[in-house]
Gaussian input, Z-matrix of N, CA and C with variables (Angstrom, degrees):
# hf/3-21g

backbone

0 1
 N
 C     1     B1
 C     2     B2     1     A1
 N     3     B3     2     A2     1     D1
 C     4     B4     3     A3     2     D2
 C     5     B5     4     A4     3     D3
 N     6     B6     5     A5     4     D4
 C     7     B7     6     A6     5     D5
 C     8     B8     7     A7     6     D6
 N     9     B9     8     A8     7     D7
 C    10    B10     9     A9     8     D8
 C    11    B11    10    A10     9     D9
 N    12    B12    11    A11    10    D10
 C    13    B13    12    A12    11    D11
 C    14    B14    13    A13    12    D12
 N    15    B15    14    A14    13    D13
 C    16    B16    15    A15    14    D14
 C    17    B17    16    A16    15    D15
 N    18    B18    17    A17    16    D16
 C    19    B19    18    A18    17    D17
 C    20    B20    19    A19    18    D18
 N    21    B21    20    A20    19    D19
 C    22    B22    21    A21    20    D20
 C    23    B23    22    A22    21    D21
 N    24    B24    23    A23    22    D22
 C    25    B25    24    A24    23    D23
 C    26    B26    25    A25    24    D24
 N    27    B27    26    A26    25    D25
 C    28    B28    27    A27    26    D26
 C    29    B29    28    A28    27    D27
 N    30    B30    29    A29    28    D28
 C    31    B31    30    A30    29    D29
 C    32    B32    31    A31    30    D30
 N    33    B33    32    A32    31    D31
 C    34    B34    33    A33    32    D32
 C    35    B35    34    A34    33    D33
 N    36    B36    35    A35    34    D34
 C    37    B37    36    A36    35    D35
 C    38    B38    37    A37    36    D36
 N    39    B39    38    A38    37    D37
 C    40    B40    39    A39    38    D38
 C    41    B41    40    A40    39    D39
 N    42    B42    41    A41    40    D40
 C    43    B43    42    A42    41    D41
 C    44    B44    43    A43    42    D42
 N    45    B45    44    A44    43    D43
 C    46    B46    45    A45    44    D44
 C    47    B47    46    A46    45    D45
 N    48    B48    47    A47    46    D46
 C    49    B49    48    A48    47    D47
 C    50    B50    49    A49    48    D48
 N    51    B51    50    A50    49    D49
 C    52    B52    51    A51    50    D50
 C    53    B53    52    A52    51    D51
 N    54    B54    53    A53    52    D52
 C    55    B55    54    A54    53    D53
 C    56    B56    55    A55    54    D54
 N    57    B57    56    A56    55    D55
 C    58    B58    57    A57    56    D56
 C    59    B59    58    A58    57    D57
 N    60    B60    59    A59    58    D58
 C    61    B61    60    A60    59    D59
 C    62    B62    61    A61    60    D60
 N    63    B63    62    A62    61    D61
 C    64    B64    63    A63    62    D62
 C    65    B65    64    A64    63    D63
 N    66    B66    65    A65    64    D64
 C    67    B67    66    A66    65    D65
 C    68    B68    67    A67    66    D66
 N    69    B69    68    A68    67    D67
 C    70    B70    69    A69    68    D68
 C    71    B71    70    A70    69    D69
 N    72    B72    71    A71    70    D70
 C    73    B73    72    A72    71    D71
 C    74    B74    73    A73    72    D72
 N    75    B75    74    A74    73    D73
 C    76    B76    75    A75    74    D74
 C    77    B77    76    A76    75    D75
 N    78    B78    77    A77    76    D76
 C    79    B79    78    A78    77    D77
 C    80    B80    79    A79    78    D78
 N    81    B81    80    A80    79    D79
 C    82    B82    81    A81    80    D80
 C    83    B83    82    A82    81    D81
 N    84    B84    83    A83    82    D82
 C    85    B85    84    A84    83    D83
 C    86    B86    85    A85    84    D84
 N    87    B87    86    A86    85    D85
 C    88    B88    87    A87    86    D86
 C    89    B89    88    A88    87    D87
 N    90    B90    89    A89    88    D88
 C    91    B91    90    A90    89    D89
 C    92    B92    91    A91    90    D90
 N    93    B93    92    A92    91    D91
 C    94    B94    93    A93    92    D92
 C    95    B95    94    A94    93    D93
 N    96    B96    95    A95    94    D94
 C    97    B97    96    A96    95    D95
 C    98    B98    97    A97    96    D96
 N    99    B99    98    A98    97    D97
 C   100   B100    99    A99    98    D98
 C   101   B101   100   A100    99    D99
 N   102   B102   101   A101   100   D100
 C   103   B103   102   A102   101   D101
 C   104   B104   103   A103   102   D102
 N   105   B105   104   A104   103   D103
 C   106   B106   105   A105   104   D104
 C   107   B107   106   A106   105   D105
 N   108   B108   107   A107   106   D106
 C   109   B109   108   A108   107   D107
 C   110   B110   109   A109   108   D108
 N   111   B111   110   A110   109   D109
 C   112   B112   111   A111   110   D110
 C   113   B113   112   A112   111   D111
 N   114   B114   113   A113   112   D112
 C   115   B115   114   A114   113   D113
 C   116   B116   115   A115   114   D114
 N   117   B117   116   A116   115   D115
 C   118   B118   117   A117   116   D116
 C   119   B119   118   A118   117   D117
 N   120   B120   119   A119   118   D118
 C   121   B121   120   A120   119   D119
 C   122   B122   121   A121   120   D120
 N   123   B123   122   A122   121   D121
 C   124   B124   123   A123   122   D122
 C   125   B125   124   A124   123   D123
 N   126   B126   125   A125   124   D124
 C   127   B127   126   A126   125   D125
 C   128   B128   127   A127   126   D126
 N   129   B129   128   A128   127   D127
 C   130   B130   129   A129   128   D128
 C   131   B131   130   A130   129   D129
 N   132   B132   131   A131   130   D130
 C   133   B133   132   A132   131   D131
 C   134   B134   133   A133   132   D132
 N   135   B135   134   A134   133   D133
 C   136   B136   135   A135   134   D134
 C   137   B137   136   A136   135   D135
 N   138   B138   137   A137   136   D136
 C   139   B139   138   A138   137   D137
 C   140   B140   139   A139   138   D138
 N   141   B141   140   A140   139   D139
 C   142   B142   141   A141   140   D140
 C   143   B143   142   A142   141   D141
 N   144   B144   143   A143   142   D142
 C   145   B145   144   A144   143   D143
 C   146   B146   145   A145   144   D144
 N   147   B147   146   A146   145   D145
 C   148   B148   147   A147   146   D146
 C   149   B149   148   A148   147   D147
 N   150   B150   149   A149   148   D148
 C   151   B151   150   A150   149   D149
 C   152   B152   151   A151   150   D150
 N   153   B153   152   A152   151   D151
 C   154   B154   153   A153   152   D152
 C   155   B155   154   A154   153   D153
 N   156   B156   155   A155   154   D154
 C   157   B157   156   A156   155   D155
 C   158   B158   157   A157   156   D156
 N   159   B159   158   A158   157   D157
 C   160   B160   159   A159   158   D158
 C   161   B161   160   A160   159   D159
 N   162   B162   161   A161   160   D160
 C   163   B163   162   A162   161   D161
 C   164   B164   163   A163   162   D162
 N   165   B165   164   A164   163   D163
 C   166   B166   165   A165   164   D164
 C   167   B167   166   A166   165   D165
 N   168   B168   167   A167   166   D166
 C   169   B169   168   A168   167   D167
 C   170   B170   169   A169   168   D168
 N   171   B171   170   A170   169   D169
 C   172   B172   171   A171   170   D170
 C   173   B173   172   A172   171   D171
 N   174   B174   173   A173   172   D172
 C   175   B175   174   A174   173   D173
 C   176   B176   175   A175   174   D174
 N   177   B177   176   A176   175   D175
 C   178   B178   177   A177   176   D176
 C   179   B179   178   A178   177   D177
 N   180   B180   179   A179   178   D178
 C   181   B181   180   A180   179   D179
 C   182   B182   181   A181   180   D180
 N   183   B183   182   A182   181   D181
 C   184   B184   183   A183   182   D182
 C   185   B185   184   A184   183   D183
 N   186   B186   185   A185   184   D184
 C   187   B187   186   A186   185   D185
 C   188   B188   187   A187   186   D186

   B1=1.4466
   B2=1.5281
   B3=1.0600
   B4=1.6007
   B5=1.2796
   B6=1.4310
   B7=1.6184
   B8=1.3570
   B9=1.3495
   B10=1.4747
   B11=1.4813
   B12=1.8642
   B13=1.6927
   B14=1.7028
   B15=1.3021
   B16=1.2367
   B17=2.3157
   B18=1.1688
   B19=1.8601
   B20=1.5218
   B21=1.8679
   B22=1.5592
   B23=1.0163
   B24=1.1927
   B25=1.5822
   B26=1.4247
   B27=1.0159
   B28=1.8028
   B29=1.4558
   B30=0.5099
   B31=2.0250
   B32=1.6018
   B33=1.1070
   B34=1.5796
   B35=1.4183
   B36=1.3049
   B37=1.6149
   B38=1.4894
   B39=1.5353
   B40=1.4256
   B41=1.4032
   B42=1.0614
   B43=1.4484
   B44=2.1377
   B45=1.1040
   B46=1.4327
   B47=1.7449
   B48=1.3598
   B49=1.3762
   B50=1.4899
   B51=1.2536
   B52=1.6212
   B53=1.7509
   B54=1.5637
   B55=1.5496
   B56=1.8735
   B57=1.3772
   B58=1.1093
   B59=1.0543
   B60=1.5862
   B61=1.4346
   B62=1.6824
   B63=1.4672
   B64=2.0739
   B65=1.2534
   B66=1.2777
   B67=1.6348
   B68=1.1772
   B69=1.0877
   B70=1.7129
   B71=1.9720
   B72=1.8334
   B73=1.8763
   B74=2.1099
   B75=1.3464
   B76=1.2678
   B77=1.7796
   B78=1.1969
   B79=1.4635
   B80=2.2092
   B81=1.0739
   B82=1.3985
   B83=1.3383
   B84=1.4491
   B85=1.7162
   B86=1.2118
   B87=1.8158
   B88=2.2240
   B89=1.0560
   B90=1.5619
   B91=1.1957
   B92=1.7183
   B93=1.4301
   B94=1.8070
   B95=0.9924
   B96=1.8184
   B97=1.4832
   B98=1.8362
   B99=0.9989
   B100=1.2920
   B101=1.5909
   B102=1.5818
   B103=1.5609
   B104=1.7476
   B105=1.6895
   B106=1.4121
   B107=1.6060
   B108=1.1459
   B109=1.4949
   B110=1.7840
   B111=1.2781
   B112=1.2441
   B113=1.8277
   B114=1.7680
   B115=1.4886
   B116=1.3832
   B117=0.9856
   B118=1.9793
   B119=1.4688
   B120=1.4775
   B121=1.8041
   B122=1.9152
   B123=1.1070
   B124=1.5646
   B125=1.7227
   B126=1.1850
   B127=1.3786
   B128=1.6556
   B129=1.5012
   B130=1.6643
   B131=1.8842
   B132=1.1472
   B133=1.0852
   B134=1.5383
   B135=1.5899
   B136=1.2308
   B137=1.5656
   B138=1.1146
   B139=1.6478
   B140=1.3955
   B141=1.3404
   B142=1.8850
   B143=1.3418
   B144=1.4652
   B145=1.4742
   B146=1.1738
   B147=1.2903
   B148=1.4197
   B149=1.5031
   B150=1.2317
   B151=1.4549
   B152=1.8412
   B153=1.7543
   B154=1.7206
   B155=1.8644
   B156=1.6143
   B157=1.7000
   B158=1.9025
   B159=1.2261
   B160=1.6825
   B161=1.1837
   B162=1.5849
   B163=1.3421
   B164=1.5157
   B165=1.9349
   B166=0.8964
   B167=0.7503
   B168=2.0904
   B169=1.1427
   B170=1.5995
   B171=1.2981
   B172=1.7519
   B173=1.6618
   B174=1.3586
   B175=1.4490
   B176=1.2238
   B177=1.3526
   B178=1.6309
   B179=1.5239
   B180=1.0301
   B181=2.2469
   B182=1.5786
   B183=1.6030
   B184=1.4311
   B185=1.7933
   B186=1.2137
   B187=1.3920
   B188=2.0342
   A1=109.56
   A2=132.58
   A3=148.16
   A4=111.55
   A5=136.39
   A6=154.90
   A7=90.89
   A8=123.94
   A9=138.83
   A10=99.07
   A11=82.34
   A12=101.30
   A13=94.15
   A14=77.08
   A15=88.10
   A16=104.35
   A17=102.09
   A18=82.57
   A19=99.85
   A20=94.18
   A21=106.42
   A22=94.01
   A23=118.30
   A24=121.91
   A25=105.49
   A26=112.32
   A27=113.95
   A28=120.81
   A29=128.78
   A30=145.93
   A31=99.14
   A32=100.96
   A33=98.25
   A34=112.33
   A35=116.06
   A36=126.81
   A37=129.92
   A38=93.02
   A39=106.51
   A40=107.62
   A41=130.13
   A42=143.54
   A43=109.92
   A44=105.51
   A45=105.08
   A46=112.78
   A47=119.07
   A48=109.66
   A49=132.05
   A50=112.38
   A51=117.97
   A52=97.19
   A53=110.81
   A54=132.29
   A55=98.54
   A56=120.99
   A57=131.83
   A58=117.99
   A59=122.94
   A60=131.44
   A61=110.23
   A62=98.71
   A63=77.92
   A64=94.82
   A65=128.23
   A66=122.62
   A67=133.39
   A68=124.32
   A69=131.45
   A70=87.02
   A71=87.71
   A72=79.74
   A73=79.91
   A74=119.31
   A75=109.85
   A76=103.61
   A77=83.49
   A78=97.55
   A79=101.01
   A80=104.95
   A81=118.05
   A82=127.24
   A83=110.69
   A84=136.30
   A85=129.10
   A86=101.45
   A87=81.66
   A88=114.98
   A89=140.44
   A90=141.75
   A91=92.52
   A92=113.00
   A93=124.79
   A94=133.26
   A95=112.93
   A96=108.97
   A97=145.65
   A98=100.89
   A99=111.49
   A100=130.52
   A101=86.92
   A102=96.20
   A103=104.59
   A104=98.67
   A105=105.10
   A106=124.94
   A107=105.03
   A108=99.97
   A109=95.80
   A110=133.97
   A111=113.27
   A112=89.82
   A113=110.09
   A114=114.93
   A115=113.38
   A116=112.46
   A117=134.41
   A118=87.15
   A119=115.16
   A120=121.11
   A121=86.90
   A122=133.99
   A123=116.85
   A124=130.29
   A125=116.84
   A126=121.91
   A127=102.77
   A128=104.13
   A129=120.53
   A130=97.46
   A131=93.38
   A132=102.61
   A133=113.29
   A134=120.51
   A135=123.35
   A136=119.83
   A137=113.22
   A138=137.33
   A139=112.24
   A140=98.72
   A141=100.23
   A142=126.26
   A143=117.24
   A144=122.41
   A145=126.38
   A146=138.60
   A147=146.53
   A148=88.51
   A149=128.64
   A150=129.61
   A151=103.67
   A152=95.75
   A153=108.96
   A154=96.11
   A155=64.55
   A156=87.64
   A157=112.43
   A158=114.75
   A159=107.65
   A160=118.48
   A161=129.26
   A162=149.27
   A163=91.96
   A164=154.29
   A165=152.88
   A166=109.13
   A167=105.75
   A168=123.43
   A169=130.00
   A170=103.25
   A171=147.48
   A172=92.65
   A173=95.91
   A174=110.13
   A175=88.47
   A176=161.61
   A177=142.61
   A178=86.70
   A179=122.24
   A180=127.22
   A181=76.18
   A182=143.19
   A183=107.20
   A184=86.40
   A185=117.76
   A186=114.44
   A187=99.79
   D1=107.43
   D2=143.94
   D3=-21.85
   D4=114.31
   D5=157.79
   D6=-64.40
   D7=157.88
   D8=138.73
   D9=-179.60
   D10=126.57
   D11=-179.56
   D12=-154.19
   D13=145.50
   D14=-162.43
   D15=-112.67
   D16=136.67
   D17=-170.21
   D18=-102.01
   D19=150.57
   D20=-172.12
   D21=-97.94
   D22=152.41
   D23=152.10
   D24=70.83
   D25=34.09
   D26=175.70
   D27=-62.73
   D28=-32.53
   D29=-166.75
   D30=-97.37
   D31=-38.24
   D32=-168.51
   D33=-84.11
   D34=-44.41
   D35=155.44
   D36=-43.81
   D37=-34.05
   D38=-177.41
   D39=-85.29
   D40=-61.61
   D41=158.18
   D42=-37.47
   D43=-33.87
   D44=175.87
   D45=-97.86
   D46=-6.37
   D47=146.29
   D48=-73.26
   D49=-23.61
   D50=171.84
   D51=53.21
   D52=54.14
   D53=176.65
   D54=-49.04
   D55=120.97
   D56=132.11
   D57=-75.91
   D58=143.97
   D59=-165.69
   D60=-84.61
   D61=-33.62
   D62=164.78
   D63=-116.90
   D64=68.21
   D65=129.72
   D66=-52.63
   D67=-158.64
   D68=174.08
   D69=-160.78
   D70=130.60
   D71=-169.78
   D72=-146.94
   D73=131.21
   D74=168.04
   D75=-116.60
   D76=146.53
   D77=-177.34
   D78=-100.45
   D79=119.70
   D80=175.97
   D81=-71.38
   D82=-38.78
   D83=159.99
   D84=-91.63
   D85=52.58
   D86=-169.13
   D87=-54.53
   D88=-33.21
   D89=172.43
   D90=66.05
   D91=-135.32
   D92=163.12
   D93=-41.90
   D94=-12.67
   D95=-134.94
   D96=77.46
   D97=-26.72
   D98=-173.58
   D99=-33.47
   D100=-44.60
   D101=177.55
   D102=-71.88
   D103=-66.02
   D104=177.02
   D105=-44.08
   D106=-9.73
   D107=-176.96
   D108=-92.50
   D109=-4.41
   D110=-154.51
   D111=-123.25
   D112=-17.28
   D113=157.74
   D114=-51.23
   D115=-38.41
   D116=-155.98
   D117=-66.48
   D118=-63.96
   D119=-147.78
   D120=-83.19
   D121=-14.70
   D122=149.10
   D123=-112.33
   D124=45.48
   D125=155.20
   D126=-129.68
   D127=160.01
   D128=-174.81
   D129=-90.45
   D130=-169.05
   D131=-175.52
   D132=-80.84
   D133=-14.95
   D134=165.21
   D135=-86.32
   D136=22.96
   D137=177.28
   D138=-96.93
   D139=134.67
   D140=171.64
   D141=-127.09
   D142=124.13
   D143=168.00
   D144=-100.06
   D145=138.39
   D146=-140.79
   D147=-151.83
   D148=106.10
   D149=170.03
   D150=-135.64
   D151=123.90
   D152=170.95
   D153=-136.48
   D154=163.10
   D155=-167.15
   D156=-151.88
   D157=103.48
   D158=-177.52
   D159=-68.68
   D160=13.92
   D161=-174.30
   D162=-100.20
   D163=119.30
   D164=157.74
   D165=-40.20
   D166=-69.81
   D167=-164.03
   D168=-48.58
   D169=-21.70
   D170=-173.18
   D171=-61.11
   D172=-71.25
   D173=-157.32
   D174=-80.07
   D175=-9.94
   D176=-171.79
   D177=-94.46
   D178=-39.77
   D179=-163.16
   D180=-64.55
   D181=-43.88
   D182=-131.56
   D183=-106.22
   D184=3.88
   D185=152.73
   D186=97.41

């Protein structure tokens, strides 16, 4: 089965978290990833992402 999701409001979410790099930020909808992938490319390695999803299929697409 093929994932495709596409993220809304990406920039704006991203830009309206005002991401510190060692935060701790969970994403509730991984859906694709989309958001979480763009948390990832602004926190360090002392940063934490926490992403769930009751969609399997959700969580296997977002890797």
């Amino acid at each position: 089965m093929d994932f495709k999701h596409v993220s809304v409001l990406l920039n704006e979410c991203i830009e309206g978290l005002n991401i510190k790099e060692d935060g701790i930020y969970v994403d509730g909808t991984l859906g694709g990833g989309g958001h979480s992938l763009e948390i990832l490319k602004n926190l360090s390695e002392s940063g934490t992402l926490i992403g769930v999803d009751q969609d399997k299929d959700a969580l296997k697409a977002a890797g």
